[in-house]
C-alpha positions in Angstrom: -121.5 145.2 59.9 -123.0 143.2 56.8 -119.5 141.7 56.1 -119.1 140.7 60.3 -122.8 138.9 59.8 -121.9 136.8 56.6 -118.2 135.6 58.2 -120.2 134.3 61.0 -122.2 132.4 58.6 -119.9 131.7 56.1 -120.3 127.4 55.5 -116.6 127.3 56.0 -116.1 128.9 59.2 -118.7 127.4 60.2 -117.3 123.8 59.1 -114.3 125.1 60.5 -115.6 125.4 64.0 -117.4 122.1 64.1 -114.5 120.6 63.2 -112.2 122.3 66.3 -115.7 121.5 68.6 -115.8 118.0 67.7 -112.0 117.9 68.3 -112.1 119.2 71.8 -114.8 116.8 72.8 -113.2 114.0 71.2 -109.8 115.3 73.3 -111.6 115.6 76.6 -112.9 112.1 76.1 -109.1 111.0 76.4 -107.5 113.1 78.6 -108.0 115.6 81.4 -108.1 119.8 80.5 -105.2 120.3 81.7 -103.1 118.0 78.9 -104.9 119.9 76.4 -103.1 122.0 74.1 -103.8 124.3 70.8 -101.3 121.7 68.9 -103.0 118.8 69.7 -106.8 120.2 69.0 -105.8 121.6 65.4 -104.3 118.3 65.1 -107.1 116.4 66.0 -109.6 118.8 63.6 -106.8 118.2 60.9 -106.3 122.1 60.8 -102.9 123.9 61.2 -102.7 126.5 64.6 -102.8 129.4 62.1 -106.2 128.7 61.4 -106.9 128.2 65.1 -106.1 131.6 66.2 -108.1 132.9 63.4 -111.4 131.7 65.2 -110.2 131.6 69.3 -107.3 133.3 71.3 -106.9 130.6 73.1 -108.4 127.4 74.8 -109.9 129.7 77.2 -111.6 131.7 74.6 -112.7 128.9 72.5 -114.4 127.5 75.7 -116.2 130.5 76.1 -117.1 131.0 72.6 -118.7 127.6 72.8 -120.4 127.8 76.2 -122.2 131.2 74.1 -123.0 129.7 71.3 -124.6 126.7 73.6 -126.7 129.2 75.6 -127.7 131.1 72.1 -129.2 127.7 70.9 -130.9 126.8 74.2 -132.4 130.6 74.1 -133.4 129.9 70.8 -135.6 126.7 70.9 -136.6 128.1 74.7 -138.2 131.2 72.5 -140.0 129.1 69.5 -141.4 126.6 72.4 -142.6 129.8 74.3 -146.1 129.5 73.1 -146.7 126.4 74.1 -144.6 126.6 77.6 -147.4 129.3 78.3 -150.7 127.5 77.0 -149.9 123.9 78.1 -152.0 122.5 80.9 -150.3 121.5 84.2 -150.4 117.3 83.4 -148.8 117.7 80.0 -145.5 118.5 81.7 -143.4 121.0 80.8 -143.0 121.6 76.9 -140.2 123.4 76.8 -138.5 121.1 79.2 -139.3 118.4 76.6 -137.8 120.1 73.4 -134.1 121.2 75.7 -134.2 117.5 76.4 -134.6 116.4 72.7 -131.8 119.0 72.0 -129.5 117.1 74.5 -130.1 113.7 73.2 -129.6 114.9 69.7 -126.6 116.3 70.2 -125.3 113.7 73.7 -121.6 113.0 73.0 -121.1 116.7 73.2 -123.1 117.6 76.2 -122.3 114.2 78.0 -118.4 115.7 78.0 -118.8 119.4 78.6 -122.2 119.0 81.4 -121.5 115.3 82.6 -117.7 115.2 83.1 -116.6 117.9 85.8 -114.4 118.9 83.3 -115.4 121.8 81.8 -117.4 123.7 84.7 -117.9 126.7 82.4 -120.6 125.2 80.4 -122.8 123.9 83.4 -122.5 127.0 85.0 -123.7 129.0 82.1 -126.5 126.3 81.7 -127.6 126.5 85.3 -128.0 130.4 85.2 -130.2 130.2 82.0 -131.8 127.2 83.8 -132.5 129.6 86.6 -134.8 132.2 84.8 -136.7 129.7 83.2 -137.3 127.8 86.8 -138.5 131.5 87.7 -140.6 131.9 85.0 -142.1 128.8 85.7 -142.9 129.7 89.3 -144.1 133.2 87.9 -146.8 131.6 85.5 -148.2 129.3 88.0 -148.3 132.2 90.4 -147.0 129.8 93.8 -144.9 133.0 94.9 -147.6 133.7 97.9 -148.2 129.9 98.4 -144.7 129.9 98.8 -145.0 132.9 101.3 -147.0 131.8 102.6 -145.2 128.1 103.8 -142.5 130.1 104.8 -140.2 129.2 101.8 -138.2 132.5 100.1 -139.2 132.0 96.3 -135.4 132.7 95.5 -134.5 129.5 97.2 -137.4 127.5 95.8 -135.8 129.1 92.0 -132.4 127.7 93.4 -133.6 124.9 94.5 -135.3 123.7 91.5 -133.0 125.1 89.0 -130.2 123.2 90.9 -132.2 119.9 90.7 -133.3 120.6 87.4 -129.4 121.1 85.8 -128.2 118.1 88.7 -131.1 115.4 86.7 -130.0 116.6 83.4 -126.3 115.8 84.1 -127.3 112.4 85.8 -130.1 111.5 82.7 -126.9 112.4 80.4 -124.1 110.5 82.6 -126.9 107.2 82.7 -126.7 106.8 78.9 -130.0 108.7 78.9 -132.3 105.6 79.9 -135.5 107.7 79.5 -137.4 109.2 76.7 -137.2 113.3 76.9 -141.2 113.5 77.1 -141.3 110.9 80.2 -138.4 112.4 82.1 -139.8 116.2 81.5 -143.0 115.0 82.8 -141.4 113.0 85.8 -139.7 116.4 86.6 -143.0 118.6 87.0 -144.6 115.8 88.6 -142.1 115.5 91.5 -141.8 119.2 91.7 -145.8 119.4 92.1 -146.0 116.9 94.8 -142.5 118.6 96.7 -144.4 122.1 96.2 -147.9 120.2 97.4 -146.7 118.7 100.3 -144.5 122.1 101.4 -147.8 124.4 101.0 
């Protein structure tokens, strides 16, 4: 078990990985999926295939492996930001909101290819579920579910419809050369989901 937890850490995998990541993206940039092949990423991340089979079965796999290791980091800053996603008053926005839009912009080539392009559906789709039990949280802490009832609106669809608008400005902030700051488009968000929710209820 140790040895498992230091190869996943070791610098060189690690290097190794970022190097196939960058690769792919890079790839996607010039062609569609479909053209893509094991030879022409180790290529591209100057490795040889041998070494690609040591991390990833296939393209396939290596997606996957990717779209996890997004979700892990998401999950991560979502949990260090959970604090302040509970305690922050309704004008200040969304906090957590604001630091998964910093994360984006910090890291835009890749997400700008694997959530902007259409190409790789397996990475939106794993965003959007994760993007879905925060939406649900959010409804949970401000405690609209009866409001909701209330209007006549199932809270499931309000989750889907917010999580699905939420994941649908992401992509179109990302495909727009991101023209606004994290904080101001986090804020934006909550704003027009507070007037939607205000003027349903």
């Amino acid at each position: 078990m140790k040895n498992e937890k230091k190869s996943a850490t070791d610098p060189r995998i690690l290097r190794t990985r970022q190097l196939i990541r960058d690769a792919f993206v890079d790839l996607l940039q010039e062609m569609d999926i479909e053209k893509l092949s094991v030879n022409r990423i180790a290529e591209r991340a100057t490795i040889n295939r041998v070494t690609f089979y040591l991390h990833y079965r296939d393209i396939t796999d290596m997606m996957e492996k990717m779209a996890d290791e997004m979700i892990e980091h998401i999950e991560r800053i979502v949990d260090e930001h959970a604090p302040q996603f509970e305690d922050a008053a309704k004008d200040d926005g969304w906090p957590v909101l604001v630091k998964l839009l910093e994360h984006f912009a910090e890291h835009s080539k890749f997400y700008r290819v694997v959530l902007a392009s259409r190409r790789t559906p397996i990475f939106t789709e794993r965003l959007l579920k994760l993007l879905t039990k925060l939406v649900s949280a959010k409804i949970e802490s401000l405690e609209i579910g009866s409001s909701l009832a209330q209007a006549g609106i199932h809270k499931e669809i309000a989750i889907w419809y917010s999580s699905s608008a939420l994941i649908g400005t992401i992509v179109s902030w990302l495909r727009n050369d991101m023209p606004y700051a994290p904080h101001f488009l986090a804020k934006q968000f909550s704003l027009i989901r507070a007037y939607s929710y205000n003027d349903l209820i």
